[in-house]
N, CA, C and O atoms as a Tinker XYZ file with bonds, in Angstrom:
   480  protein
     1  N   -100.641000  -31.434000   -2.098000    73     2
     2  CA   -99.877000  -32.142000   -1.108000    64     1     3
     3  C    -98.708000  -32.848000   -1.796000    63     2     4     5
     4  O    -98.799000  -33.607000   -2.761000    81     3
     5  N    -97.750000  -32.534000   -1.241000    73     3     6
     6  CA   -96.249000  -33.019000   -2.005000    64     5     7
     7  C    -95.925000  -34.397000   -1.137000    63     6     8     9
     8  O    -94.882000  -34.897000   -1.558000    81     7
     9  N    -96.261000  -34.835000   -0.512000    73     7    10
    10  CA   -95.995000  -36.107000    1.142000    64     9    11
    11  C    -94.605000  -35.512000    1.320000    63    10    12    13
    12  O    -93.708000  -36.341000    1.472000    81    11
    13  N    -94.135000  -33.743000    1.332000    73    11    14
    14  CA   -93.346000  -33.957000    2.136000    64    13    15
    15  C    -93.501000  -32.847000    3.205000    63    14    16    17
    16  O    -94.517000  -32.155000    3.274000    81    15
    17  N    -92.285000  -32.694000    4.157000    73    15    18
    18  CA   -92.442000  -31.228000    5.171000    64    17    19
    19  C    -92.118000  -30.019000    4.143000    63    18    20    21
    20  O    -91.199000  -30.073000    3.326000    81    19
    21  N    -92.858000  -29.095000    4.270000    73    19    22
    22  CA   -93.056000  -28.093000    3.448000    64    21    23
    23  C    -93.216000  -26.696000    4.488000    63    22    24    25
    24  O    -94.070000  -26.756000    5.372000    81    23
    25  N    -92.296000  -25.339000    4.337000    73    23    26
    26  CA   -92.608000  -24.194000    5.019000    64    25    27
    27  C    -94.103000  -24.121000    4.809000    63    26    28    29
    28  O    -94.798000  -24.656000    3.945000    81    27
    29  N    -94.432000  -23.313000    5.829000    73    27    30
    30  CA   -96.094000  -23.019000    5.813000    64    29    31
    31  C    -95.387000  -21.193000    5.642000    63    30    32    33
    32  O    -94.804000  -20.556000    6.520000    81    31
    33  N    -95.785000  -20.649000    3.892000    73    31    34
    34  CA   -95.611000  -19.525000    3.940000    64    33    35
    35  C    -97.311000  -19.125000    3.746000    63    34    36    37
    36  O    -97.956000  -19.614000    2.819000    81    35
    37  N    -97.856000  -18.282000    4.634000    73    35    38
    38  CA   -98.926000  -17.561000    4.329000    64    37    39
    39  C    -99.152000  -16.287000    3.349000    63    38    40    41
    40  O    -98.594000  -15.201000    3.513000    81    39
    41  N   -100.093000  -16.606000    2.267000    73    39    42
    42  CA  -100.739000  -15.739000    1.432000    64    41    43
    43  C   -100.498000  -14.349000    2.024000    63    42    44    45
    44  O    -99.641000  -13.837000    1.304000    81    43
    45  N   -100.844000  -13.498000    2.988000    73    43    46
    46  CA  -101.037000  -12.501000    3.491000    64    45    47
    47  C    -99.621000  -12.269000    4.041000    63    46    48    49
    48  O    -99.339000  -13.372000    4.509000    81    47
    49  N    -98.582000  -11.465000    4.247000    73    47    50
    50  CA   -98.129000  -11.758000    5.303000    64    49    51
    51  C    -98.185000  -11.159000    6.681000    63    50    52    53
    52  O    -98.473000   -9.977000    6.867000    81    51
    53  N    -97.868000  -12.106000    7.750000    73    51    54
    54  CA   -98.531000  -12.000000    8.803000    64    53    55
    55  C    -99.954000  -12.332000    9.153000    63    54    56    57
    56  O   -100.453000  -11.845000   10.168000    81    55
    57  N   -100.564000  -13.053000    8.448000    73    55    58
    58  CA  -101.836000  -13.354000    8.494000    64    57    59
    59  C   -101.770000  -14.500000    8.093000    63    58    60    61
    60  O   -101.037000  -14.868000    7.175000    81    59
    61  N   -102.925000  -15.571000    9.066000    73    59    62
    62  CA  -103.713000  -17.064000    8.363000    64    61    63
    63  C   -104.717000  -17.329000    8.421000    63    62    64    65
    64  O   -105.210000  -17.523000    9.532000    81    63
    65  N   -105.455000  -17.455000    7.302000    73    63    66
    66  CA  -107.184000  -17.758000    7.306000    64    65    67
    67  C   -107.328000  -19.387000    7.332000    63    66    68    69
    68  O   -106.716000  -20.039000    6.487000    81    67
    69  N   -108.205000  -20.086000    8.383000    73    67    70
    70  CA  -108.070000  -20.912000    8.367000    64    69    71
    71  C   -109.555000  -21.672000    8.383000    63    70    72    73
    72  O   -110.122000  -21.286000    9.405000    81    71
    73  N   -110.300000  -22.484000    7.743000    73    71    74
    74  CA  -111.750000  -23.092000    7.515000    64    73    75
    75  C   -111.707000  -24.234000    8.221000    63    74    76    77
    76  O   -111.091000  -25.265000    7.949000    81    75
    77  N   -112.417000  -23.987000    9.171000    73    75    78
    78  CA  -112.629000  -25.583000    9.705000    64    77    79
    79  C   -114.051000  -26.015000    9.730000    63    78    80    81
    80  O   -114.829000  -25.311000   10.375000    81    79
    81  N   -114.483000  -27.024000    9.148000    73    79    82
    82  CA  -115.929000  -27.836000    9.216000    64    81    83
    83  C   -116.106000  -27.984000   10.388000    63    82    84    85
    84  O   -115.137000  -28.437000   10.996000    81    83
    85  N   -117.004000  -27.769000   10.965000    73    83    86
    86  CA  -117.682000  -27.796000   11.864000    64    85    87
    87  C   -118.550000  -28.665000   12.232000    63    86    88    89
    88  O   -118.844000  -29.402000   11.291000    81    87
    89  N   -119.336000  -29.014000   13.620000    73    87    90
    90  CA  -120.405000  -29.966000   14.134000    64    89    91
    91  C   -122.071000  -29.668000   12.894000    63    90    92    93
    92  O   -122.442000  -28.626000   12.354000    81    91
    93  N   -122.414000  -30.458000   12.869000    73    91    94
    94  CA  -123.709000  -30.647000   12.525000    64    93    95
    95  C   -124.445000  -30.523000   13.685000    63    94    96    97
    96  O   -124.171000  -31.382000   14.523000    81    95
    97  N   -125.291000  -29.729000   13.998000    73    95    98
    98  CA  -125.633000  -29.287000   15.676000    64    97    99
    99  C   -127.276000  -30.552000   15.572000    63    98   100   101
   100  O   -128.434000  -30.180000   15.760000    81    99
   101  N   -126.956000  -31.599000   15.325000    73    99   102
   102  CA  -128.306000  -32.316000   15.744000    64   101   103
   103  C   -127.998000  -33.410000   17.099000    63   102   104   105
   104  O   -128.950000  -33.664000   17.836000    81   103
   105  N   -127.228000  -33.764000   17.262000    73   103   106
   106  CA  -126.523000  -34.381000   18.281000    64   105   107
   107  C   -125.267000  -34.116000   18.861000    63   106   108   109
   108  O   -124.431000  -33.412000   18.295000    81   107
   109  N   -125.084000  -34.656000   19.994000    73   107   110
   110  CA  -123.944000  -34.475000   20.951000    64   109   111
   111  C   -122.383000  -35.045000   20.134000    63   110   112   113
   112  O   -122.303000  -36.251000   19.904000    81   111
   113  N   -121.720000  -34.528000   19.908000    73   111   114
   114  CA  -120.389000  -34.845000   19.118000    64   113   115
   115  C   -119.850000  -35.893000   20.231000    63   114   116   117
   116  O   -120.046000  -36.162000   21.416000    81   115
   117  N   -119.012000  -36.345000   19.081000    73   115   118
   118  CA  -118.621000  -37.901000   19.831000    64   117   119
   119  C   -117.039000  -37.365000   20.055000    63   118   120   121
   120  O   -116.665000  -36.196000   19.963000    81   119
   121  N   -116.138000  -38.654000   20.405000    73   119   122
   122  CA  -114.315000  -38.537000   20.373000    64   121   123
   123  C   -114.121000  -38.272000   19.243000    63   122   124   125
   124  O   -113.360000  -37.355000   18.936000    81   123
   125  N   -114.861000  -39.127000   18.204000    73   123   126
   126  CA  -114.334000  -39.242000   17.105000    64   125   127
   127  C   -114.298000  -37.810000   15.920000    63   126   128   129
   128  O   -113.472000  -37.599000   15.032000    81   127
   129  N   -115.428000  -37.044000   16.285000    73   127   130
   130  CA  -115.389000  -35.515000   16.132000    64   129   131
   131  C   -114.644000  -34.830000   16.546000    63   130   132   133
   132  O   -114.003000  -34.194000   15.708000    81   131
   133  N   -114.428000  -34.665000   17.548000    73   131   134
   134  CA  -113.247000  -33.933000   18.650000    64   133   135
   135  C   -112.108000  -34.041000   18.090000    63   134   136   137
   136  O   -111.420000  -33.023000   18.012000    81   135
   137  N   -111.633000  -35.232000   17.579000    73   135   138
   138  CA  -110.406000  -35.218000   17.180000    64   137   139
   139  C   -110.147000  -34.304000   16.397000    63   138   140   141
   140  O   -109.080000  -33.734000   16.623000    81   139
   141  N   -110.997000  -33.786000   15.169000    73   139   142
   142  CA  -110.559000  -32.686000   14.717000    64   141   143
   143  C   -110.558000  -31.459000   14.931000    63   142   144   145
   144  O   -109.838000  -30.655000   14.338000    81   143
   145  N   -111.604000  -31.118000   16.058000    73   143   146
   146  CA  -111.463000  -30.067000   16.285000    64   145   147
   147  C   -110.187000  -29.832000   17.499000    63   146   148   149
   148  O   -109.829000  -28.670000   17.690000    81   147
   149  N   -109.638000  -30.756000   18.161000    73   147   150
   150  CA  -108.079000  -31.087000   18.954000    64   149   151
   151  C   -107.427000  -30.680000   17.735000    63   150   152   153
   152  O   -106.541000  -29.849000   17.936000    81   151
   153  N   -107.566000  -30.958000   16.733000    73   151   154
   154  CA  -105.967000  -30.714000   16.022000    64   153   155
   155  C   -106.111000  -29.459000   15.783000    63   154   156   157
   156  O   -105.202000  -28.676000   16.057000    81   155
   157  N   -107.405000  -29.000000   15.171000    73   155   158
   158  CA  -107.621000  -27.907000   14.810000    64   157   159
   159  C   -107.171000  -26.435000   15.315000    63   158   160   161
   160  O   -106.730000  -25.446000   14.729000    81   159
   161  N   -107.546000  -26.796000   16.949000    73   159   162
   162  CA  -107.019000  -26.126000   17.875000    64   161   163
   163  C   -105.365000  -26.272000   17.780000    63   162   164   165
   164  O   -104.723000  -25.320000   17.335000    81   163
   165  N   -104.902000  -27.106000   18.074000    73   163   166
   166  CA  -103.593000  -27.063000   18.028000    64   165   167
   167  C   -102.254000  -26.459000   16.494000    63   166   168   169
   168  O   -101.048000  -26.296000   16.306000    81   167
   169  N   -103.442000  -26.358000   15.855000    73   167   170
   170  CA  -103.270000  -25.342000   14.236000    64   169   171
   171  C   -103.215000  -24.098000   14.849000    63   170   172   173
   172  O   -102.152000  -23.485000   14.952000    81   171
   173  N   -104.256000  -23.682000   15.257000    73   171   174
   174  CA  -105.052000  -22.132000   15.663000    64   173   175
   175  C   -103.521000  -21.604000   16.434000    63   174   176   177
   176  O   -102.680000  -20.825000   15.985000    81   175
   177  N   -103.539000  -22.358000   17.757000    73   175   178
   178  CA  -102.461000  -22.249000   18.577000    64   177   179
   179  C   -100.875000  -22.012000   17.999000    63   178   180   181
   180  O   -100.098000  -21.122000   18.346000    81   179
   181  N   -100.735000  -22.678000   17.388000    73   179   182
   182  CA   -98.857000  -23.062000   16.718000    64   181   183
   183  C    -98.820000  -21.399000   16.131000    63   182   184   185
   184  O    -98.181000  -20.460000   16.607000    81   183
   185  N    -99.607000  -21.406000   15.107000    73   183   186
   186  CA   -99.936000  -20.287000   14.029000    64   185   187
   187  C    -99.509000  -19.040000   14.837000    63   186   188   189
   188  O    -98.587000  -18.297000   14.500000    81   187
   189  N   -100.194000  -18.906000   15.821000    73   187   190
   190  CA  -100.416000  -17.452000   16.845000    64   189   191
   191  C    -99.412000  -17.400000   17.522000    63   190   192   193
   192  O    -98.997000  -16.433000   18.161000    81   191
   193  N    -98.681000  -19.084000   17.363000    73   191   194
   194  CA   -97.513000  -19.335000   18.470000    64   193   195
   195  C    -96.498000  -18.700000   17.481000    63   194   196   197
   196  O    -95.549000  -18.127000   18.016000    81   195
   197  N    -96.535000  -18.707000   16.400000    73   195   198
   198  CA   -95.677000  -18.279000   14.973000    64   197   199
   199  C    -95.479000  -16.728000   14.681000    63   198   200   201
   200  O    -94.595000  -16.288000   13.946000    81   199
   201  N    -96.670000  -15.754000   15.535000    73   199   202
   202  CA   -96.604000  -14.573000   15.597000    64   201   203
   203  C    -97.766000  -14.598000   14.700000    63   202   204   205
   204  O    -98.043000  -14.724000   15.893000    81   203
   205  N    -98.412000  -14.607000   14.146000    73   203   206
   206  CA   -99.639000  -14.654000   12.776000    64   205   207
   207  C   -100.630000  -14.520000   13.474000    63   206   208   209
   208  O   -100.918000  -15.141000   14.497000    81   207
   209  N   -101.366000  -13.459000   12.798000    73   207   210
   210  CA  -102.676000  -12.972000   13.416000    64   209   211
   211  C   -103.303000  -13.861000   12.159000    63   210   212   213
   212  O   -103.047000  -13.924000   10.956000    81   211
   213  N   -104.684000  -14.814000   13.442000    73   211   214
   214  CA  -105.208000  -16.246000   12.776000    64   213   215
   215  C   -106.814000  -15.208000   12.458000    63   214   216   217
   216  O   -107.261000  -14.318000   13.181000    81   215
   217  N   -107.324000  -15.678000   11.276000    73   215   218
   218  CA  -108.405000  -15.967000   11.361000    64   217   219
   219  C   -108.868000  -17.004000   11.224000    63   218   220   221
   220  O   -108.847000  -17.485000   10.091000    81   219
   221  N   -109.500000  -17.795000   12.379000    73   219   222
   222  CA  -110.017000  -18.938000   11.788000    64   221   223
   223  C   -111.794000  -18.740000   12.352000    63   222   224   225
   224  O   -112.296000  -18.112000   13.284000    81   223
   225  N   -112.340000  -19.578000   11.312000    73   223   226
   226  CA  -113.663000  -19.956000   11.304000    64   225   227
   227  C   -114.430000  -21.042000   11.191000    63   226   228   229
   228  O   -114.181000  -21.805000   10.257000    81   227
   229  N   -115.611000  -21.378000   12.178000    73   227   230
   230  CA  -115.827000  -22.686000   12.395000    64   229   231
   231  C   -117.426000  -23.279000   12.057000    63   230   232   233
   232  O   -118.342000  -23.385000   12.872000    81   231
   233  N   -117.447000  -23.579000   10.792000    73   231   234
   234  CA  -118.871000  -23.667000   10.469000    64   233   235
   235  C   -119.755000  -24.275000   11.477000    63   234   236   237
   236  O   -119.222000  -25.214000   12.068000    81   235
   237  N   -121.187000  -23.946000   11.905000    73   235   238
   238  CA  -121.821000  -24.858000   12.256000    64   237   239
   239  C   -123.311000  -25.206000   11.848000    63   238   240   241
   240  O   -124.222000  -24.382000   11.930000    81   239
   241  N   -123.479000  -26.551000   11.387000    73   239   242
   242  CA  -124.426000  -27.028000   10.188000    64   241   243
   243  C   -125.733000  -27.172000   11.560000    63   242   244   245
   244  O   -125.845000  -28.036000   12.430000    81   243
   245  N   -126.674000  -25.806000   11.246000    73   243   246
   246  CA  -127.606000  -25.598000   11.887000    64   245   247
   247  C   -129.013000  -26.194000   11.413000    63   246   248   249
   248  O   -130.078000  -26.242000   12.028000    81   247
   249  N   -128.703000  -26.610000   10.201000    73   247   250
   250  CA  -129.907000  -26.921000    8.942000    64   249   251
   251  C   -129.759000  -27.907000    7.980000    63   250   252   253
   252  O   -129.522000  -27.451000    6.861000    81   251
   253  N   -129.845000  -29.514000    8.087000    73   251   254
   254  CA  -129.772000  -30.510000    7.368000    64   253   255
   255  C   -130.551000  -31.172000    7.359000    63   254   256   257
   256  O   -131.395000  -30.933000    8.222000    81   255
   257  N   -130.843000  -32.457000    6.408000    73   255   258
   258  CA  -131.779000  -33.116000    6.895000    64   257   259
   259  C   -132.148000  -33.762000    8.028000    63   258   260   261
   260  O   -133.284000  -34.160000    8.283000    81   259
   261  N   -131.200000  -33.862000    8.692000    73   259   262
   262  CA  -130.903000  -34.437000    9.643000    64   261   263
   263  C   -131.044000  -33.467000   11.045000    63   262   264   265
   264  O   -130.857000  -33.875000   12.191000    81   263
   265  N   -131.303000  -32.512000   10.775000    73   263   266
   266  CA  -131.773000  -31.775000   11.996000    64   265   267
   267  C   -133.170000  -31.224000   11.695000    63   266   268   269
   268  O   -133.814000  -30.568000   12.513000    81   267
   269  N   -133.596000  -31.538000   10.454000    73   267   270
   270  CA  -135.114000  -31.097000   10.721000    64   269   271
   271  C   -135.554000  -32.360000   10.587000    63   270   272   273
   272  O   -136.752000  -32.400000   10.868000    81   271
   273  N   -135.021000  -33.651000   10.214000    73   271   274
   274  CA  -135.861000  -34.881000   10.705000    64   273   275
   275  C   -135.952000  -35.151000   12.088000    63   274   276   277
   276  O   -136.845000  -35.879000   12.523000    81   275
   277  N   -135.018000  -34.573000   12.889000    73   275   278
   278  CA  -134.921000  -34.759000   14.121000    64   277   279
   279  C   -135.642000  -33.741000   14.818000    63   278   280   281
   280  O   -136.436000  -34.118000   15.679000    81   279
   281  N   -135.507000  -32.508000   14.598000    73   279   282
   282  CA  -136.422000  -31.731000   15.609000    64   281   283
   283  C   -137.752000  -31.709000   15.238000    63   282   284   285
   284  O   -138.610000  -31.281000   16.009000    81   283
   285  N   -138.137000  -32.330000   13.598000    73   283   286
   286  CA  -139.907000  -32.911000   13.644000    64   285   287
   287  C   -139.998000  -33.660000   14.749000    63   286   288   289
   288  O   -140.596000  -33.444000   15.803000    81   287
   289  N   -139.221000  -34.732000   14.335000    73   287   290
   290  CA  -139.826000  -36.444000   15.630000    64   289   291
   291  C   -140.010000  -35.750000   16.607000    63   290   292   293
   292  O   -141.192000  -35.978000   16.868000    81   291
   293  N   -139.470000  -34.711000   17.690000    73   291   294
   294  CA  -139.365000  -33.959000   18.600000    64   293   295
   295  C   -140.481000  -33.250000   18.912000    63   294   296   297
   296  O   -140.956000  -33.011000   20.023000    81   295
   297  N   -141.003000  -32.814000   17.406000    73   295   298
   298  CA  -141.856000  -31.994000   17.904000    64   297   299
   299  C   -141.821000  -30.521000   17.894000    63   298   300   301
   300  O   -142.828000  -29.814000   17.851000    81   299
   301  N   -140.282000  -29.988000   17.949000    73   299   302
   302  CA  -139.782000  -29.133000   18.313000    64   301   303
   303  C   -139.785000  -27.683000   17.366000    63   302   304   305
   304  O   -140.580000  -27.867000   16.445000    81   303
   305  N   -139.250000  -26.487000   17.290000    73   303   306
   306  CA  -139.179000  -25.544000   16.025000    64   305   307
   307  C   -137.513000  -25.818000   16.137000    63   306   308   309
   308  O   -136.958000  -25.722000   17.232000    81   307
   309  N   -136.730000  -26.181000   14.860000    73   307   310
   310  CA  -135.263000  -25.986000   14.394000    64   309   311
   311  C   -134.602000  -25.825000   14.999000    63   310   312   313
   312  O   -133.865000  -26.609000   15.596000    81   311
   313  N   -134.715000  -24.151000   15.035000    73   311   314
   314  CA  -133.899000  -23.325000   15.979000    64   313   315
   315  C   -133.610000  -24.038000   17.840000    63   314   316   317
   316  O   -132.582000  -23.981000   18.514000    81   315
   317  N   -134.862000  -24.605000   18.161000    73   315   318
   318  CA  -134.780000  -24.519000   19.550000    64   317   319
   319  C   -133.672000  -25.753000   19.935000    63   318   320   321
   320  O   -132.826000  -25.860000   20.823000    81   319
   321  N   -134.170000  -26.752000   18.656000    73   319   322
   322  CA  -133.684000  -28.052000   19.005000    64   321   323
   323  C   -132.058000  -28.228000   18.692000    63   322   324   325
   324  O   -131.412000  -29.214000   19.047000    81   323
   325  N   -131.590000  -27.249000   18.064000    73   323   326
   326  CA  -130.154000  -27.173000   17.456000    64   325   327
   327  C   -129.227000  -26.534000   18.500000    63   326   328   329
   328  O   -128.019000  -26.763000   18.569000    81   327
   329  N   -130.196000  -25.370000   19.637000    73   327   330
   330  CA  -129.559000  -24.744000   20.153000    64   329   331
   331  C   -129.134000  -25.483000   21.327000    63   330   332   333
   332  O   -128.147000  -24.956000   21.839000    81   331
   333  N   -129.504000  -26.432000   21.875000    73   331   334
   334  CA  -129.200000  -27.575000   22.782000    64   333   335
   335  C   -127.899000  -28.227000   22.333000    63   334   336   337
   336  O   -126.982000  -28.356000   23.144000    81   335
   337  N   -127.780000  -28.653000   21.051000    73   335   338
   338  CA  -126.713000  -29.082000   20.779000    64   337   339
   339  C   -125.449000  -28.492000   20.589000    63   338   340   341
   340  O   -124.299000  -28.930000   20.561000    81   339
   341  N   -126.124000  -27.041000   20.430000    73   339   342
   342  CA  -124.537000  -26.095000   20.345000    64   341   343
   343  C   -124.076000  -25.666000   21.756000    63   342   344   345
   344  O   -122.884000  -25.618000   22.060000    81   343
   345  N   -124.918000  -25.407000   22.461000    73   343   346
   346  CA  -124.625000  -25.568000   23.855000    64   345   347
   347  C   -123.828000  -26.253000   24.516000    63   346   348   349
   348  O   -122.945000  -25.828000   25.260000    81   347
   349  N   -124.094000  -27.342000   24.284000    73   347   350
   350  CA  -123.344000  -28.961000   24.553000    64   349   351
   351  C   -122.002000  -28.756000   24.008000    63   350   352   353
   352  O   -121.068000  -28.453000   24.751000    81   351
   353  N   -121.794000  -28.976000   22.171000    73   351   354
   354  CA  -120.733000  -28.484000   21.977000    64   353   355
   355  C   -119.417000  -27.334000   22.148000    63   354   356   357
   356  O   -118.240000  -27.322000   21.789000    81   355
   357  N   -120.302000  -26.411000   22.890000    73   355   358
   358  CA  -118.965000  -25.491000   23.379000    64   357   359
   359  C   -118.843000  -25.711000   24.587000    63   358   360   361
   360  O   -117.781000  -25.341000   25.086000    81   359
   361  N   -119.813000  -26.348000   25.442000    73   359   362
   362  CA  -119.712000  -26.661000   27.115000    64   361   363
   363  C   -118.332000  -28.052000   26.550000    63   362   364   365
   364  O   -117.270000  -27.744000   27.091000    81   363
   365  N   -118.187000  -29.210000   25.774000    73   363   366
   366  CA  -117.186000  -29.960000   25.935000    64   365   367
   367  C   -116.069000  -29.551000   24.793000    63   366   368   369
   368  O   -115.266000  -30.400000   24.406000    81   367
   369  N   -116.059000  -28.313000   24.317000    73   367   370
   370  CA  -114.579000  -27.768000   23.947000    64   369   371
   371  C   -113.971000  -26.986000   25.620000    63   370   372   373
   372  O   -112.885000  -27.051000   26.196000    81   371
   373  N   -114.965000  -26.452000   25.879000    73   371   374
   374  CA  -114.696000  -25.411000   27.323000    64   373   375
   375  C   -113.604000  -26.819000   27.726000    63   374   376   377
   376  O   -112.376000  -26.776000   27.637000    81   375
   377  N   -114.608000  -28.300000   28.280000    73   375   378
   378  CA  -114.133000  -29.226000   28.836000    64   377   379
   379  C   -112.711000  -29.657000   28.524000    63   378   380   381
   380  O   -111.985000  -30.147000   29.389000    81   379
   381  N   -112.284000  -29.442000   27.123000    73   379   382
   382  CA  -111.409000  -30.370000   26.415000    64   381   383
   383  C   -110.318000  -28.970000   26.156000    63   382   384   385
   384  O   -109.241000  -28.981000   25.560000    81   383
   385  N   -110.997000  -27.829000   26.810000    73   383   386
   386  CA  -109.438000  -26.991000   26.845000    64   385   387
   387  C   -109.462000  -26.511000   25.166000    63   386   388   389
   388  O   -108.326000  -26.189000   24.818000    81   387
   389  N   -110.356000  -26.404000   24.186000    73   387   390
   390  CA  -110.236000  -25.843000   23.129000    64   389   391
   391  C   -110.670000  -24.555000   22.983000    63   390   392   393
   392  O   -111.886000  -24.377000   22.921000    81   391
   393  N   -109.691000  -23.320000   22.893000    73   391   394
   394  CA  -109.660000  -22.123000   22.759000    64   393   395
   395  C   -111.050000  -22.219000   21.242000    63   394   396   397
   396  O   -111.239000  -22.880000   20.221000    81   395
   397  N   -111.761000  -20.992000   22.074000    73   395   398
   398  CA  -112.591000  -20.377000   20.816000    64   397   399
   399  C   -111.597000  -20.036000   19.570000    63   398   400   401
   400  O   -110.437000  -19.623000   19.537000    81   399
   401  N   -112.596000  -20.403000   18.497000    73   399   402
   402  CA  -111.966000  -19.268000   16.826000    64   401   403
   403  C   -112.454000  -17.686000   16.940000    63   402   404   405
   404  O   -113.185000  -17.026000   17.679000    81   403
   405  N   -111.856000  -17.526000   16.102000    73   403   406
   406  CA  -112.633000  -16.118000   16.165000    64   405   407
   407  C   -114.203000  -15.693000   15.239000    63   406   408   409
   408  O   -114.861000  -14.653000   15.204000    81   407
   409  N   -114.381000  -17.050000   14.557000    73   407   410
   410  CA  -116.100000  -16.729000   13.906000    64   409   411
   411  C   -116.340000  -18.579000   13.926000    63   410   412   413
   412  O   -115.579000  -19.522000   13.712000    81   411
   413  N   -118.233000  -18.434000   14.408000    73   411   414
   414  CA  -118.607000  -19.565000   14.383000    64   413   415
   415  C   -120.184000  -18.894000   13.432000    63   414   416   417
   416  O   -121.221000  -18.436000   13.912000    81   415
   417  N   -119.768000  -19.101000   11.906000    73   415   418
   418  CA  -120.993000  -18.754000   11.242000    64   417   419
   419  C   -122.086000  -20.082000   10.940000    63   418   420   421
   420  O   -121.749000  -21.215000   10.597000    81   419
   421  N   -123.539000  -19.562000   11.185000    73   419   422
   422  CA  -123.831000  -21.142000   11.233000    64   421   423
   423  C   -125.099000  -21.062000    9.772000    63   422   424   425
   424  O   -125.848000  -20.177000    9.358000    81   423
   425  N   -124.834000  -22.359000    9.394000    73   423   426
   426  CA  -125.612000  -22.580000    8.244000    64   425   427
   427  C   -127.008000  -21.462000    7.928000    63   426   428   429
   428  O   -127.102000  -20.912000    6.831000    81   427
   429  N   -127.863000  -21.269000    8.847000    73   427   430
   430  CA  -128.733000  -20.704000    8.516000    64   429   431
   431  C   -129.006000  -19.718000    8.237000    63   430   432   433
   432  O   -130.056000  -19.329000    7.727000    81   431
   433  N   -127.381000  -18.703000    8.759000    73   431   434
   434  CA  -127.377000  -17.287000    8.853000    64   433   435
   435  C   -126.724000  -16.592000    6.829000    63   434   436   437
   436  O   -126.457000  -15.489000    6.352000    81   435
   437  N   -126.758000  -18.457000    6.142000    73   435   438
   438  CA  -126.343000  -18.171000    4.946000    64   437   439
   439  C   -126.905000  -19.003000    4.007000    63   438   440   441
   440  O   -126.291000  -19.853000    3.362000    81   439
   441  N   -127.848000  -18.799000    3.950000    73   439   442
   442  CA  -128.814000  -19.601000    3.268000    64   441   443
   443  C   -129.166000  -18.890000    1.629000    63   442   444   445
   444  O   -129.397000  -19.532000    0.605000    81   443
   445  N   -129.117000  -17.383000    1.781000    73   443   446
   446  CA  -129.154000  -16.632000    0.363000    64   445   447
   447  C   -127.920000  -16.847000   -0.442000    63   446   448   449
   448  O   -127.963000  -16.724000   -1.667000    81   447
   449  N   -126.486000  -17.260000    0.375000    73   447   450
   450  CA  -125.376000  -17.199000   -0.451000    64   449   451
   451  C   -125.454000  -18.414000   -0.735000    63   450   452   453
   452  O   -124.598000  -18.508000   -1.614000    81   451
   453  N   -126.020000  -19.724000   -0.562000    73   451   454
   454  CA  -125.639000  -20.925000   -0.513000    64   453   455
   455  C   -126.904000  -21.617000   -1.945000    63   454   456   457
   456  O   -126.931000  -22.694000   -2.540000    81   455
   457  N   -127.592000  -20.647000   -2.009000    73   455   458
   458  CA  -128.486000  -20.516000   -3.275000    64   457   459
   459  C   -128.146000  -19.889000   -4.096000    63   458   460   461
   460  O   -128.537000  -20.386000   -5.152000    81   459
   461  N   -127.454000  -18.781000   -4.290000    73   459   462
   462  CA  -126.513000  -17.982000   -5.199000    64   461   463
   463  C   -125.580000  -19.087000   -5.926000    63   462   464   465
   464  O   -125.464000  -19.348000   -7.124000    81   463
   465  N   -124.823000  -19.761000   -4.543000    73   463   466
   466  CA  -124.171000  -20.147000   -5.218000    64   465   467
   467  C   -124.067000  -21.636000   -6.246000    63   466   468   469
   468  O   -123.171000  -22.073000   -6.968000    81   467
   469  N   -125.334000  -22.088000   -5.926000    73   467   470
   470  CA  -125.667000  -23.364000   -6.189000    64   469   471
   471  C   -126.734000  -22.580000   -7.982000    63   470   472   473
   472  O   -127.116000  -22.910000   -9.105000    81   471
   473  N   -126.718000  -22.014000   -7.504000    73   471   474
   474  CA  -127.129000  -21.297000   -8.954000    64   473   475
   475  C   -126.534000  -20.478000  -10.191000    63   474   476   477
   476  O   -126.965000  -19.889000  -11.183000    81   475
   477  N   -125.381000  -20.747000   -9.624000    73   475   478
   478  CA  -124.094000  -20.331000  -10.465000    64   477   479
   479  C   -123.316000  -21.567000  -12.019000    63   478   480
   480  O   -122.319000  -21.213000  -12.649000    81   479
């Protein structure tokens, strides 16, 4: 980061890969979450508005401590109790007018690479 305005030339051209962190699916996301995924969107948007075919991708943390301390107290199996919350979360992007990315990979579906790589 230079603090100044800088062209946005993309690596590829015609192409932008873009990573966005994602919800922790154990609870209902607040404003204060949203906000980034508002800007985020409004990245996604400009980009495509720029002619650039976007990839963007939107993690979602299906598996923390914090969602298996929570779906124990519950009672619940992981999976069931996480899927409520992702629900929720795309029912108030729907709400808030935030266009889907084009991949929402979620923690659990990468659990062999995330040991690979912690073993590196």
């Amino acid at each position: 980061m230079t603090k100044r305005v800088e062209e946005f030339i993309p690596q590829r051209e015609g192409e932008a890969r873009v990573y966005v962190c994602g919800p922790t699916i154990y609870n209902f996301a607040h404003v204060g979450n949203f906000r980034a995924y508002v800007f985020s969107d409004l990245l996604h948007r400009w980009l495509k508005h720029k002619g650039l075919k976007v990839m963007q991708v939107m993690n979602l943390t299906d598996v923390d401590d914090k969602t298996i301390r929570d779906s124990q107290k519950q009672g619940i199996p992981l999976k069931r109790f996480t899927e409520r919350y992702e629900k929720a979360f795309f029912e108030d992007c729907d709400a808030l007018g935030i266009e889907r990315v084009e991949r929402y990979p979620k923690a659990t579906e990468h659990i062999q690479e995330m040991v690979a790589l912690v073993k590196t």
